[in-house]
Backbone as CSV, one residue per row, in Angstrom:
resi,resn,N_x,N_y,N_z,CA_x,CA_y,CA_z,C_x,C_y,C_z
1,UNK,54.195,-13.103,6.984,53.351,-13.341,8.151,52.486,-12.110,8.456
2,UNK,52.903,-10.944,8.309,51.995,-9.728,8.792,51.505,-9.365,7.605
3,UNK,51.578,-9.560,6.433,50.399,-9.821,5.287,49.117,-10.686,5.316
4,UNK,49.858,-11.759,6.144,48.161,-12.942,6.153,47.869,-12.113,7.223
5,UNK,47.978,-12.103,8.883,47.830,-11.489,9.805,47.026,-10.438,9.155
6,UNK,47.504,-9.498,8.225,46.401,-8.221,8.446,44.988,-8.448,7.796
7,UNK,45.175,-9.875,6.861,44.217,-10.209,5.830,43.116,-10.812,6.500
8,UNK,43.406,-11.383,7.876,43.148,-12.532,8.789,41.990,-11.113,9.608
9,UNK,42.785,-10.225,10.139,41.574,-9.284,10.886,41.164,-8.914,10.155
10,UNK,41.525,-8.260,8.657,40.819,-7.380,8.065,39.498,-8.306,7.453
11,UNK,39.576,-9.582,7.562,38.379,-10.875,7.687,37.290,-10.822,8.632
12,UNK,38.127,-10.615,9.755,37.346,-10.580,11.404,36.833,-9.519,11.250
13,UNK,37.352,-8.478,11.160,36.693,-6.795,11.053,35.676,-6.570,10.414
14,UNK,35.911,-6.790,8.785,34.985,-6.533,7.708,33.532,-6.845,8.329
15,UNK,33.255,-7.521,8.718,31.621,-7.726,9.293,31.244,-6.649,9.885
16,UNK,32.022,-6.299,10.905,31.649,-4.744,11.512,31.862,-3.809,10.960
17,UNK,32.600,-3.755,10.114,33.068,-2.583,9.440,31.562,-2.180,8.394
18,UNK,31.102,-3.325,7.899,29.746,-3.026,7.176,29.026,-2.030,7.503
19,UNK,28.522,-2.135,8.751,27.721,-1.895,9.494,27.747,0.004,9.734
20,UNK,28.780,0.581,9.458,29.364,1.801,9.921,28.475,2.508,8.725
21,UNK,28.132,3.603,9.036,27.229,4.538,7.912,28.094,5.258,7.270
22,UNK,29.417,5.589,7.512,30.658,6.682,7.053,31.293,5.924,5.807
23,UNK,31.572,5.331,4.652,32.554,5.031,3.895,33.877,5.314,4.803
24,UNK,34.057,6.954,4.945,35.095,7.597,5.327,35.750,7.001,6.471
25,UNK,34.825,6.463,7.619,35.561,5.321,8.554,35.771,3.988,7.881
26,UNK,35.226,3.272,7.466,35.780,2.349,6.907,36.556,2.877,5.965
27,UNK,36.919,3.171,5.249,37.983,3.423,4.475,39.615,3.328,5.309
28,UNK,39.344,4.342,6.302,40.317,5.055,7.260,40.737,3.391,8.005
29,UNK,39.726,2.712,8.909,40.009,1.706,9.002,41.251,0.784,8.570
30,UNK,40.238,0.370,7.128,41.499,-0.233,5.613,42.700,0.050,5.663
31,UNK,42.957,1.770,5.763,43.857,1.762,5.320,44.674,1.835,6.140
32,UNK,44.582,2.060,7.700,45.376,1.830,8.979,45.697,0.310,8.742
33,UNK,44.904,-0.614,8.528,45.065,-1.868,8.395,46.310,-2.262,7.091
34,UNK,46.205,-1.255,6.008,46.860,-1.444,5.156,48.684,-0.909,5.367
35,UNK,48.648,0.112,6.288,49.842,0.381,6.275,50.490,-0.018,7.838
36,UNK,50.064,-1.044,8.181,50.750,-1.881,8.930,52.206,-2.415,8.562
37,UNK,53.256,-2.118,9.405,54.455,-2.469,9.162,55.155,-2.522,10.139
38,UNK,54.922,-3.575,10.746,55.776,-3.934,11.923,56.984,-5.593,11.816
39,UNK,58.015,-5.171,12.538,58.759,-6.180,12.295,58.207,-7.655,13.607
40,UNK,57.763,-7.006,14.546,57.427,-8.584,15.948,56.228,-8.433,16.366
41,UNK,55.842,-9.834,16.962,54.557,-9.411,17.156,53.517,-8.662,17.948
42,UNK,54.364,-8.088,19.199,54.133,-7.200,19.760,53.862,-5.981,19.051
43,UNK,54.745,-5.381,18.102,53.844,-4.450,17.394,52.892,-4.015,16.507
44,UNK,53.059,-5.526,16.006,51.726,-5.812,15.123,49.928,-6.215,16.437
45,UNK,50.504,-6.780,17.448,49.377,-6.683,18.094,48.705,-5.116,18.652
46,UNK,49.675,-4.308,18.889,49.935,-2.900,19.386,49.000,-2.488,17.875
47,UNK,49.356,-2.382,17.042,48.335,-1.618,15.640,46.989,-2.285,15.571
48,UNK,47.042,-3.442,15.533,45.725,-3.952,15.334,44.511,-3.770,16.739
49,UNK,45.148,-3.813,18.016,44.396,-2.725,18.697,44.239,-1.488,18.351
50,UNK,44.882,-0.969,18.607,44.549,0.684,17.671,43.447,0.550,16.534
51,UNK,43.377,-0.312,15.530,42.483,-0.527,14.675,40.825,-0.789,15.306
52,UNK,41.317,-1.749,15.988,39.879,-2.478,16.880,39.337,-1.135,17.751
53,UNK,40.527,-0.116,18.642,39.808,0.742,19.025,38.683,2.156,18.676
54,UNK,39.842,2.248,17.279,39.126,3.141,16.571,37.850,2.460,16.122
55,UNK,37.650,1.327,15.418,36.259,0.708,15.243,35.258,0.267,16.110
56,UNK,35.812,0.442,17.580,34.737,0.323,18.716,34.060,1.523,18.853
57,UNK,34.802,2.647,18.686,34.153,4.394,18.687,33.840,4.391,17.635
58,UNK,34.109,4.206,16.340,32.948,4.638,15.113,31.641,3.937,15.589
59,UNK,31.811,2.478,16.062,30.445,1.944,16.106,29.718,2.782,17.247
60,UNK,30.595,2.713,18.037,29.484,3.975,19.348,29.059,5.264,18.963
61,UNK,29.286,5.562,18.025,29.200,7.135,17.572,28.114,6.870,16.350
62,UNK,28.092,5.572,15.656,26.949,5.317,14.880,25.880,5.465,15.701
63,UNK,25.922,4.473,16.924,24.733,3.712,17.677,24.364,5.223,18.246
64,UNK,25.052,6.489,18.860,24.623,7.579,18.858,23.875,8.433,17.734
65,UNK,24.111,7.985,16.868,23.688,8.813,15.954,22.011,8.083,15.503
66,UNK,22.274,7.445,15.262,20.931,6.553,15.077,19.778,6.419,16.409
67,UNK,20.506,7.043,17.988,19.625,6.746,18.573,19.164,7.918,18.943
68,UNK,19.861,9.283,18.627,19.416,10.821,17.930,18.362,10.863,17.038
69,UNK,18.615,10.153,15.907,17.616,10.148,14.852,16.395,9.194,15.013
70,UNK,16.306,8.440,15.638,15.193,7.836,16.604,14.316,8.299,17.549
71,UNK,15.321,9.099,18.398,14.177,10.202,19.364,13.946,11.351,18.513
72,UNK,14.327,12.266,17.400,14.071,12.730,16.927,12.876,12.664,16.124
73,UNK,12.893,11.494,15.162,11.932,10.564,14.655,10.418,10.708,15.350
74,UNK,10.729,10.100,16.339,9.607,10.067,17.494,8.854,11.544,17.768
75,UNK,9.472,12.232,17.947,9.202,13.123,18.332,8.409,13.890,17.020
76,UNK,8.790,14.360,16.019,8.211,14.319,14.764,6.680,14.066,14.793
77,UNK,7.197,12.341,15.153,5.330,11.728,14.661,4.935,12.269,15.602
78,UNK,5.088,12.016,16.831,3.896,12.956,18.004,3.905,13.981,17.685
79,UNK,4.227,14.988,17.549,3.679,16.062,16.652,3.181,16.745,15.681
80,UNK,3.436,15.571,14.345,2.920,15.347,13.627,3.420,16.636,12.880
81,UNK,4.299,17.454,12.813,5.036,18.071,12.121,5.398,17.729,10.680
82,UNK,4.804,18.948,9.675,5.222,18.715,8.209,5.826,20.046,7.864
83,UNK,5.719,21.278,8.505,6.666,22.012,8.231,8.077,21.605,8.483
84,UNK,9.207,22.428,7.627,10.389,22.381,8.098,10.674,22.985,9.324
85,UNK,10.276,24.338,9.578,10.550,24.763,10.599,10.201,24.068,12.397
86,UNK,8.611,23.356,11.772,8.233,23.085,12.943,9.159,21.402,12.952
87,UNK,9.610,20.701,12.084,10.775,19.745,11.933,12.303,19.999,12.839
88,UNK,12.518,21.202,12.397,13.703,21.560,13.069,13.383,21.725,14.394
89,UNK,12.454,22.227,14.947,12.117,22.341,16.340,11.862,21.168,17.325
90,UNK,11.395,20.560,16.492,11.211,19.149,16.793,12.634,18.107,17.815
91,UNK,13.530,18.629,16.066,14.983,18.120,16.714,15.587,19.016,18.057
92,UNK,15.718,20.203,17.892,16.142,20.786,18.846,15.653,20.308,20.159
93,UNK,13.724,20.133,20.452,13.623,19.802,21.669,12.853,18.669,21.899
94,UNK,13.796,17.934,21.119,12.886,16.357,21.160,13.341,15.522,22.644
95,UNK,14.589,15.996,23.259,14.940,15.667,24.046,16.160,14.600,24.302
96,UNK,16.582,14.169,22.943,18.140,13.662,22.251,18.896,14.129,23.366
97,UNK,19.195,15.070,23.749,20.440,15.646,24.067,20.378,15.049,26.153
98,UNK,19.395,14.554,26.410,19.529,14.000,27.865,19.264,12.724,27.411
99,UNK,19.019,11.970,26.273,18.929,10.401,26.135,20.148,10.227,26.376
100,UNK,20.898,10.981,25.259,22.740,10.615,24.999,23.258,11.462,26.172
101,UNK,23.315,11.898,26.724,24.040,12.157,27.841,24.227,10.766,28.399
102,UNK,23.188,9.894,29.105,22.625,8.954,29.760,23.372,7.629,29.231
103,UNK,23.518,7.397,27.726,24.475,6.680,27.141,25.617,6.062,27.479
């Protein structure tokens, strides 16, 4: 039963799990999913939250990251920056750091 069960979320999951830019979280995911070993179902529901939670923060920490590299982005073209240096400056005060606060 907690073989189909993990096969059953790791079904439900996998869609989101795509989505994650890290291998390294999905992987980590898997393999929390994989070393599931509980005898009732209370503790098998107890892990598979834990699973779902950790994959609610990778996805928020994607959607941060991507919405960094978006105002960053932005910021770029309005400036129209092709040096590196003037690139890096870009990021520093593109203004990322009060979007994601706001998050």
């Amino acid at each position: 039963a907690v073989c189909m069960t993990k096969s059953l979320v790791l079904s439900i999951l996998e869609p989101r799990m795509s989505f994650l830019g890290l291998d390294l979280w999905r992987d980590e995911l898997i393999s929390c999913l994989e070393r599931v070993q509980v005898a009732d179902a209370t503790s098998l529901a107890t892990e598979v939250e834990t699973v779902c939670q950790n994959l609610a923060m990778y996805e928020w920490m994607e959607g941060v990251s991507l919405l960094e590299s978006a105002v960053w982005k932005m910021k770029v073209e309005e400036e129209k920056a092709t040096r590196k240096d003037t690139r890096e400056s870009c990021r520093v005060n593109c203004g990322g750091s009060i979007v994601l606060a706001n998050v």
